[in-house]
N, CA, C and O atoms as a Tinker XYZ file with bonds, in Angstrom:
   360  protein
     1  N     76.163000   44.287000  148.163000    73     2
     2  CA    77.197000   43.810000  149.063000    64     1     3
     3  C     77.715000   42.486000  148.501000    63     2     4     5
     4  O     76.989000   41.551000  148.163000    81     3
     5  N     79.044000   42.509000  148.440000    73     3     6
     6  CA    79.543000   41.547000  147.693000    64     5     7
     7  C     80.215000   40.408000  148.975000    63     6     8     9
     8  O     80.921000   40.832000  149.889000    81     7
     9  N     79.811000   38.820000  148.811000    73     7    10
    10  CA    80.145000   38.483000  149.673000    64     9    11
    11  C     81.813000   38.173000  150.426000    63    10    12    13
    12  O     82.100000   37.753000  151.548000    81    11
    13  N     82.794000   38.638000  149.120000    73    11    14
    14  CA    84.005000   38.676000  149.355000    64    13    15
    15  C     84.708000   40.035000  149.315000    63    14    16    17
    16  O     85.607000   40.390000  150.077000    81    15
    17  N     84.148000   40.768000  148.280000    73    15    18
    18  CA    84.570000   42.110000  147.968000    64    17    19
    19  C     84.420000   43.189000  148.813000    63    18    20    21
    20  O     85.075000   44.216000  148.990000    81    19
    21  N     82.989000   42.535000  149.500000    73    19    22
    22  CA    82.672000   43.872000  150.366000    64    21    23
    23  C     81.841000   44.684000  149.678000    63    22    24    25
    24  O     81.411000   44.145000  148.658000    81    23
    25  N     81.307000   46.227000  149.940000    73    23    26
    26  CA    80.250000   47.181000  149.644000    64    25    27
    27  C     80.946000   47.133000  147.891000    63    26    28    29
    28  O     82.139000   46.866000  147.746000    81    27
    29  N     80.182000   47.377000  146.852000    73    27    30
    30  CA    80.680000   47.078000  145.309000    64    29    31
    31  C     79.768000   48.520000  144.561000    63    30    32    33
    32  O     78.629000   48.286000  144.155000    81    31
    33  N     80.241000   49.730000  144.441000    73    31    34
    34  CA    79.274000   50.585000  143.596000    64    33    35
    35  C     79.149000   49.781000  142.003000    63    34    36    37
    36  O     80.237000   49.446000  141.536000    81    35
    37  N     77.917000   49.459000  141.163000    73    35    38
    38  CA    77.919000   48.951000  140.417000    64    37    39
    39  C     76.697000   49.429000  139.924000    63    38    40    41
    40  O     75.925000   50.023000  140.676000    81    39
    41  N     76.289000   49.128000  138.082000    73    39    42
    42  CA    74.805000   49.564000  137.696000    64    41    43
    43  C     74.102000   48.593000  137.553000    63    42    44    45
    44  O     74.679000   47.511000  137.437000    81    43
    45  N     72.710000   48.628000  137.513000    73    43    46
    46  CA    71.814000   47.106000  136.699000    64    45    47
    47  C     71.913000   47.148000  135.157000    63    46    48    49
    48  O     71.859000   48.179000  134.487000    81    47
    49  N     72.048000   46.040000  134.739000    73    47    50
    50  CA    72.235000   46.190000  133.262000    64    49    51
    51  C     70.838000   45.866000  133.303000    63    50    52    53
    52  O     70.352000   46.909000  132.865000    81    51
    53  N     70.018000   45.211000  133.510000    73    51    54
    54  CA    68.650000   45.182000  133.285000    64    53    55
    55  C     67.908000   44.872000  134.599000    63    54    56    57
    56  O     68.384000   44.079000  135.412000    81    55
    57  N     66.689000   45.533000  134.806000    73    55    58
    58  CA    65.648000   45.014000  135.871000    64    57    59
    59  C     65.709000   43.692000  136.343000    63    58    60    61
    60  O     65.778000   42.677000  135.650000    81    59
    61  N     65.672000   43.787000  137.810000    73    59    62
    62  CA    66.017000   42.377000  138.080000    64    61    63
    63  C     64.764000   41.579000  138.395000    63    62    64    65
    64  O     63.867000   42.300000  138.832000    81    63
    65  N     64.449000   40.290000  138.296000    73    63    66
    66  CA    63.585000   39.689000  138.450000    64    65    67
    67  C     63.545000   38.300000  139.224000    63    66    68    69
    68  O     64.270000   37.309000  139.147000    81    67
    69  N     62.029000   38.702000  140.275000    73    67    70
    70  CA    61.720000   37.626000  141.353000    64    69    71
    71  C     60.869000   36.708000  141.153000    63    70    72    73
    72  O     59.909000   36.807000  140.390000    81    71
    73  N     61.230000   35.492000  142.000000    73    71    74
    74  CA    60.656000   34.391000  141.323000    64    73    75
    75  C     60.444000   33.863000  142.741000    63    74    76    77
    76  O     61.223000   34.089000  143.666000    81    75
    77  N     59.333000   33.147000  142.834000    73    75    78
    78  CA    58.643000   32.328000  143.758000    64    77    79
    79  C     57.807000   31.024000  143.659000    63    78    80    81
    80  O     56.955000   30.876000  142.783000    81    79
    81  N     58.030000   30.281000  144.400000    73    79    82
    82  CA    57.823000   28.857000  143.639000    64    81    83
    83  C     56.974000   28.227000  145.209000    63    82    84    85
    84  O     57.214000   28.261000  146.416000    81    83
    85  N     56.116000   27.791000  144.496000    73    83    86
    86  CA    54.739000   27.191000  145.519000    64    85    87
    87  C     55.086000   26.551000  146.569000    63    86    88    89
    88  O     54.747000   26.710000  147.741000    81    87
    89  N     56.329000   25.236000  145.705000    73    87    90
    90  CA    56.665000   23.934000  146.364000    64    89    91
    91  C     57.802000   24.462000  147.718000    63    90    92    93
    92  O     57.986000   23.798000  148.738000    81    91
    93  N     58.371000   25.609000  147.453000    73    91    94
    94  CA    59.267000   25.849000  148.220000    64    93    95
    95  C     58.788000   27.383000  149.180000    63    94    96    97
    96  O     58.606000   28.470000  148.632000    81    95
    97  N     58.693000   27.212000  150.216000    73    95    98
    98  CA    57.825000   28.049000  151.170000    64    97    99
    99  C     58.744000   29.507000  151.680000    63    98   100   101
   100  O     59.900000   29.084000  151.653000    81    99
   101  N     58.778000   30.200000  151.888000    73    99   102
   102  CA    59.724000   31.676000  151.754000    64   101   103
   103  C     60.789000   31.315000  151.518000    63   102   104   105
   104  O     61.720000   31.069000  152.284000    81   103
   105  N     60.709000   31.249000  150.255000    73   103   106
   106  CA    62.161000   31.110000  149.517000    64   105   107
   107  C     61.421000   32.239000  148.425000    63   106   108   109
   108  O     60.290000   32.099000  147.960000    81   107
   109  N     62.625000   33.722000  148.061000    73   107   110
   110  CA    62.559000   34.081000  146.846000    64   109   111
   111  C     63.984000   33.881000  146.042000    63   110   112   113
   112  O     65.138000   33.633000  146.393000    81   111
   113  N     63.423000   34.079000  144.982000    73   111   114
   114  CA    65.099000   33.800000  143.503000    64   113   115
   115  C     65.010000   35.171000  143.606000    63   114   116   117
   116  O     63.891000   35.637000  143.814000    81   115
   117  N     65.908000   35.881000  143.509000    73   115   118
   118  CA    65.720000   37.136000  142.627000    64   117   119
   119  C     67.451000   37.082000  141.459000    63   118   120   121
   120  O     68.505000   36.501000  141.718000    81   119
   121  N     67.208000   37.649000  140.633000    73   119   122
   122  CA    68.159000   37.361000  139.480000    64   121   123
   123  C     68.369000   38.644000  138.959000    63   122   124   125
   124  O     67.581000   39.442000  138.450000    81   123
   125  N     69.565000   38.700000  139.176000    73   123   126
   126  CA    70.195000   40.466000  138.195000    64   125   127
   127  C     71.167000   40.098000  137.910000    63   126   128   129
   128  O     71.843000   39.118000  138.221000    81   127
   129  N     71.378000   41.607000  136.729000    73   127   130
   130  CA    73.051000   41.209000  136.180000    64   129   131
   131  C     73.202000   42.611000  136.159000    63   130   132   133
   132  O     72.296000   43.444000  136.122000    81   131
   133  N     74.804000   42.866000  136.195000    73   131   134
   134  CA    75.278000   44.119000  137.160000    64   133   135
   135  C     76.551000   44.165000  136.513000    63   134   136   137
   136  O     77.262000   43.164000  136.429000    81   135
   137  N     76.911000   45.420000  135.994000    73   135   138
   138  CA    78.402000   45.272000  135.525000    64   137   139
   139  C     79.309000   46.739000  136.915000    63   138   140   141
   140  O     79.206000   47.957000  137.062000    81   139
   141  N     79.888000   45.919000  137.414000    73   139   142
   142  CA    80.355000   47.018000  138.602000    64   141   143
   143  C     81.027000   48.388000  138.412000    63   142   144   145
   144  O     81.195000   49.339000  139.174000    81   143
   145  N     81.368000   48.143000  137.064000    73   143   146
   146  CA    82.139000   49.808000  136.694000    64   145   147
   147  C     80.779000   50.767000  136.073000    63   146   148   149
   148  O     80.777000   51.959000  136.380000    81   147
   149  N     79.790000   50.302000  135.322000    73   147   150
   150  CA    78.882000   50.928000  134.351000    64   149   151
   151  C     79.666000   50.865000  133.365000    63   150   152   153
   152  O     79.821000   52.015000  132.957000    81   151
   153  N     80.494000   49.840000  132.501000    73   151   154
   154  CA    80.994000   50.631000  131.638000    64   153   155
   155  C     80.209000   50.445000  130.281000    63   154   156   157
   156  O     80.144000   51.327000  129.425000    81   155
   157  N     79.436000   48.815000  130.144000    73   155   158
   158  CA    79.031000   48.564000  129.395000    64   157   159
   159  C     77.342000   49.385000  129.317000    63   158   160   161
   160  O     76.800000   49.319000  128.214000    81   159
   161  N     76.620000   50.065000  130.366000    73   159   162
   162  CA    75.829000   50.581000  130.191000    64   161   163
   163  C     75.927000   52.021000  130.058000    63   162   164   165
   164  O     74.941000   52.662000  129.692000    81   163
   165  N     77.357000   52.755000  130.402000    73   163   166
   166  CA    77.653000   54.160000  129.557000    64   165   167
   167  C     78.987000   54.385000  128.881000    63   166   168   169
   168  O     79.595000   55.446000  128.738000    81   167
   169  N     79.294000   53.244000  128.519000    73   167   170
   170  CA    80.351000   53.141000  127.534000    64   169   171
   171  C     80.463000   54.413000  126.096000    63   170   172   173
   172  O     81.377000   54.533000  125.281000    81   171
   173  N     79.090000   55.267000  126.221000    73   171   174
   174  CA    79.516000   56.001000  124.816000    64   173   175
   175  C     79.840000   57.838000  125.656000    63   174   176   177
   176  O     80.074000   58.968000  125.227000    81   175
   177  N     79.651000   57.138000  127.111000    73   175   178
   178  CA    79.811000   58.975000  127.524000    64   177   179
   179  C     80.939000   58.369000  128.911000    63   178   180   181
   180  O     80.773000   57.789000  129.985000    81   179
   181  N     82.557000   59.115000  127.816000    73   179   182
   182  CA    83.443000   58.684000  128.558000    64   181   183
   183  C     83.254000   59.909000  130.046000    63   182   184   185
   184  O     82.940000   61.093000  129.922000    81   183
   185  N     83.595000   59.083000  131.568000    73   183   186
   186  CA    83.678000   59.933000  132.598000    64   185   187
   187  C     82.763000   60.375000  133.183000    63   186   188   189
   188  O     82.900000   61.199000  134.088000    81   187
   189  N     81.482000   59.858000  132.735000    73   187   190
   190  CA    79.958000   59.889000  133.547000    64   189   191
   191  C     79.635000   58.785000  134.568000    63   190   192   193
   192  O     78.615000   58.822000  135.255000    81   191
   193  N     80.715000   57.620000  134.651000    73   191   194
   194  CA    80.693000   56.968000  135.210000    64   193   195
   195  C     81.389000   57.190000  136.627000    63   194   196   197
   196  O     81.049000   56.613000  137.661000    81   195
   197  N     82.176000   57.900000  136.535000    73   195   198
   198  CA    82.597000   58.684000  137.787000    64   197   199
   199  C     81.605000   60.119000  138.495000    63   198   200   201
   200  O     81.424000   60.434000  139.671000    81   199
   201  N     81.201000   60.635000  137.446000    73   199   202
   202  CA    80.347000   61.602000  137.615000    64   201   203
   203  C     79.416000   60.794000  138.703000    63   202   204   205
   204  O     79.430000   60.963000  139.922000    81   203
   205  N     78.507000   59.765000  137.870000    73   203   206
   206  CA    77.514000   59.065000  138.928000    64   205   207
   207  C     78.015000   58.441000  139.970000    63   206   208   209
   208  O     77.225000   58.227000  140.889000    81   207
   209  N     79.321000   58.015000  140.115000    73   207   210
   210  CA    79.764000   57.443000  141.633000    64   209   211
   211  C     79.937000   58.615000  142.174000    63   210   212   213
   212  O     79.087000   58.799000  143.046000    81   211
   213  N     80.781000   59.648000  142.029000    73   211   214
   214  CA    80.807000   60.862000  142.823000    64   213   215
   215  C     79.466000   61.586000  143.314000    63   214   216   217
   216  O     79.402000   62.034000  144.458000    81   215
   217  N     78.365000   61.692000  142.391000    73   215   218
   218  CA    77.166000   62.427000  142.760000    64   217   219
   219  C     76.316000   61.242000  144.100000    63   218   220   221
   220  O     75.591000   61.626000  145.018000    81   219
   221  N     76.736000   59.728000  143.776000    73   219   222
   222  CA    76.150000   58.837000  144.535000    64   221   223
   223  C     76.923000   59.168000  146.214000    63   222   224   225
   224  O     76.398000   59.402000  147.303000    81   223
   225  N     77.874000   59.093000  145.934000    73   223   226
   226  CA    78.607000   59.216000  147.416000    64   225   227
   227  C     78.449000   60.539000  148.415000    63   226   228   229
   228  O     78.613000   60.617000  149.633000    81   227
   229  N     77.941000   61.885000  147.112000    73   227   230
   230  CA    77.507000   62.916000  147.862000    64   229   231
   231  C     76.349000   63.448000  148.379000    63   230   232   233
   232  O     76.221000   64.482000  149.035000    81   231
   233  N     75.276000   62.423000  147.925000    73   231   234
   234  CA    73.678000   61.773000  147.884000    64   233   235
   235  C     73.863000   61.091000  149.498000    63   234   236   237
   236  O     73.320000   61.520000  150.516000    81   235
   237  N     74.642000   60.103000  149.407000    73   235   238
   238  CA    75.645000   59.073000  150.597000    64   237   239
   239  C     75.423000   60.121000  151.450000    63   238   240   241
   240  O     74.390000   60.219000  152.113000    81   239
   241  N     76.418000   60.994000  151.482000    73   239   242
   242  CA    76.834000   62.134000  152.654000    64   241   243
   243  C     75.553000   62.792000  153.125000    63   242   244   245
   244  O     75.264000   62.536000  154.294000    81   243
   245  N     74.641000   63.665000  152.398000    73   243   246
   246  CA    73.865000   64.270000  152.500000    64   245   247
   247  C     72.594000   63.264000  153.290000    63   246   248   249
   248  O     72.173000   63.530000  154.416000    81   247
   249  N     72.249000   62.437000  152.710000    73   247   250
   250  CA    71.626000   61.595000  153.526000    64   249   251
   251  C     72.357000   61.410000  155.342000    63   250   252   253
   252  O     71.737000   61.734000  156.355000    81   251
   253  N     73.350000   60.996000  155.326000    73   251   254
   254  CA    73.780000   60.581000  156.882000    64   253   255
   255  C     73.732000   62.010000  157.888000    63   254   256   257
   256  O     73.495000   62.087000  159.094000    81   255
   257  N     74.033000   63.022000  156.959000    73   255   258
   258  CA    74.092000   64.311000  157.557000    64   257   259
   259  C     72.624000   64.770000  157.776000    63   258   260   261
   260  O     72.417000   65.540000  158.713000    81   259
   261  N     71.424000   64.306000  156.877000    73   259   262
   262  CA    70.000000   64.712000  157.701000    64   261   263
   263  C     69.692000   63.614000  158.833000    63   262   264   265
   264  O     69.228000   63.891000  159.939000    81   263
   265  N     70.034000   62.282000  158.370000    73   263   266
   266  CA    69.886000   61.498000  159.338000    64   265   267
   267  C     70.259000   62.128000  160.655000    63   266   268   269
   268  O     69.400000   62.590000  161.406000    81   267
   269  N     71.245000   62.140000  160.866000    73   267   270
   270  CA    72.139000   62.650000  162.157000    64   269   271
   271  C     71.084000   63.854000  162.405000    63   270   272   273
   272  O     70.681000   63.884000  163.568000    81   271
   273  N     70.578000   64.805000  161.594000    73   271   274
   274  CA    69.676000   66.120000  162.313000    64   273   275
   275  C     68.290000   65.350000  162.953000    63   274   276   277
   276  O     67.748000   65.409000  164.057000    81   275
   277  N     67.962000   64.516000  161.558000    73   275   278
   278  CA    66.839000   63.903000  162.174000    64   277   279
   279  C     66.663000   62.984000  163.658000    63   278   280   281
   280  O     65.613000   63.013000  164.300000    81   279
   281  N     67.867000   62.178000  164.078000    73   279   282
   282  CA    67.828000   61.905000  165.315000    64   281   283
   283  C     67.770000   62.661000  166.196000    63   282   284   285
   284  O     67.043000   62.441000  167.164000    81   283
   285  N     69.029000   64.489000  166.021000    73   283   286
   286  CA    69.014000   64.840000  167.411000    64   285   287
   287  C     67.380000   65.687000  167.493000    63   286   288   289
   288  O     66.633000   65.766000  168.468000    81   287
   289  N     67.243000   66.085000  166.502000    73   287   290
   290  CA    65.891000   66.337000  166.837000    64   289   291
   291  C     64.559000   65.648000  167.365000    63   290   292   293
   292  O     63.575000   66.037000  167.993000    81   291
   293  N     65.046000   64.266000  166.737000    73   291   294
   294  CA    64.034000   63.220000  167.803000    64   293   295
   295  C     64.246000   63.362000  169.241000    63   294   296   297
   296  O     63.474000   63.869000  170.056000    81   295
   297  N     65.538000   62.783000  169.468000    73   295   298
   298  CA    65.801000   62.763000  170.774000    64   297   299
   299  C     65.362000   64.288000  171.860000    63   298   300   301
   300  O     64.839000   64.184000  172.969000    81   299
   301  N     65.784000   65.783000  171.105000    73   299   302
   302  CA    65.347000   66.634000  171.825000    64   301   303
   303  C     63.764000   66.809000  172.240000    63   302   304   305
   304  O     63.349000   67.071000  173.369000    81   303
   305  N     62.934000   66.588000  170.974000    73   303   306
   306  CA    61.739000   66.206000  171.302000    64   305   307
   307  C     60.825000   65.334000  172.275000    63   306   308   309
   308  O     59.796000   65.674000  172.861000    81   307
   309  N     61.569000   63.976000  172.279000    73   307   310
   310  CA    61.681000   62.995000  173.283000    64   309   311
   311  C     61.770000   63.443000  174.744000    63   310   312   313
   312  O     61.039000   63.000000  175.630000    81   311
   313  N     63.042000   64.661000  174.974000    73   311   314
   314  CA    62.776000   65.356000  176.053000    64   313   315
   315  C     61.738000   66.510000  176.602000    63   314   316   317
   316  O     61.759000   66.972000  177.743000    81   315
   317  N     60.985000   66.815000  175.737000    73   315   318
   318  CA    59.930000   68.287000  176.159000    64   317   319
   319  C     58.964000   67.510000  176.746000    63   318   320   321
   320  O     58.901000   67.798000  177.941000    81   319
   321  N     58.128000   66.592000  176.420000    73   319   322
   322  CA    56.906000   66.217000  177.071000    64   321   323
   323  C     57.640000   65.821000  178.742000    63   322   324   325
   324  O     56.894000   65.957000  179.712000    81   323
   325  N     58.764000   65.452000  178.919000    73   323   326
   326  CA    58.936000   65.435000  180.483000    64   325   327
   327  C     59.074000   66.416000  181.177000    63   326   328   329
   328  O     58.711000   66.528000  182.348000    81   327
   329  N     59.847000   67.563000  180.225000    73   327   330
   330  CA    59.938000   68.559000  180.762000    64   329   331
   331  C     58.884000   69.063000  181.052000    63   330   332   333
   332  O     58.796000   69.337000  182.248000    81   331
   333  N     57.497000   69.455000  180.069000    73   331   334
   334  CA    56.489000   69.990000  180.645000    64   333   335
   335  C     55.888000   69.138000  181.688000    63   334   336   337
   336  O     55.143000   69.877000  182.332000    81   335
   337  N     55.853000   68.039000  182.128000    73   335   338
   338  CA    55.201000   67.221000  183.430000    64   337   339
   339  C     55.678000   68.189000  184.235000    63   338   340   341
   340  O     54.984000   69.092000  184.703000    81   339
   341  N     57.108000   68.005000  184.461000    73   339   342
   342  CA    57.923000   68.272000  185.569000    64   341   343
   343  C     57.112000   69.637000  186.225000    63   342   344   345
   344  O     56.484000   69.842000  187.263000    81   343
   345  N     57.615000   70.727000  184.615000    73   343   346
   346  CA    56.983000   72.250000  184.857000    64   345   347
   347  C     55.735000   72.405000  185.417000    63   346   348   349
   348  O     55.517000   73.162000  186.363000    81   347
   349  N     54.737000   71.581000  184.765000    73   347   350
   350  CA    53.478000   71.501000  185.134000    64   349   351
   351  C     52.955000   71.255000  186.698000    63   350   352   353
   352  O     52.254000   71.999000  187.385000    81   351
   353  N     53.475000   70.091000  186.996000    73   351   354
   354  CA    53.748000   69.359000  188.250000    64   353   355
   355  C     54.473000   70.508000  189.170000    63   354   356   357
   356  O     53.956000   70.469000  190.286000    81   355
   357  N     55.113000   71.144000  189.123000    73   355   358
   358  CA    55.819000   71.752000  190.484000    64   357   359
   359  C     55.365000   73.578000  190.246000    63   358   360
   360  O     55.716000   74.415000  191.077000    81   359
């Protein structure tokens, strides 16, 4: 999340790394470097860079779409144990 840009699809050019320092009490550094297109980390395979934003955004979708099953199925669940009181009870 970019603090002006907004949401930024982008790659790590290298592992990022955290740093913690004694004198200073929950404070972490963490340090990456990120080129936002991929171009410099797949610069030799033209159009894979769209490939991976497109496969990311349909990863995106697929995720919100189990999410969404996974709630209503919570929630229906949420309702049976009252229901059986009720049944039980009367």
């Amino acid at each position: 999340m970019h603090p002006w840009l907004g949401p930024v699809d982008c790659v790590l050019l290298r592992p990022a790394e955290i740093s913690f320092a004694s004198d200073e009490l929950r404070v972490a550094r963490i340090e990456c470097e990120f080129d936002p297109t991929g171009d410099d980390v797949l610069s030799g395979l033209p159009g894979i860079g769209g490939l991976f934003a497109s496969l990311s955004g349909l990863l995106g979708a697929i995720g919100g779409v189990i999410g969404a099953a996974v709630g209503l199925v919570s929630s229906v669940l949420s309702v049976v144990p009252m229901a059986l009181a009720i049944f039980s009870f009367g």
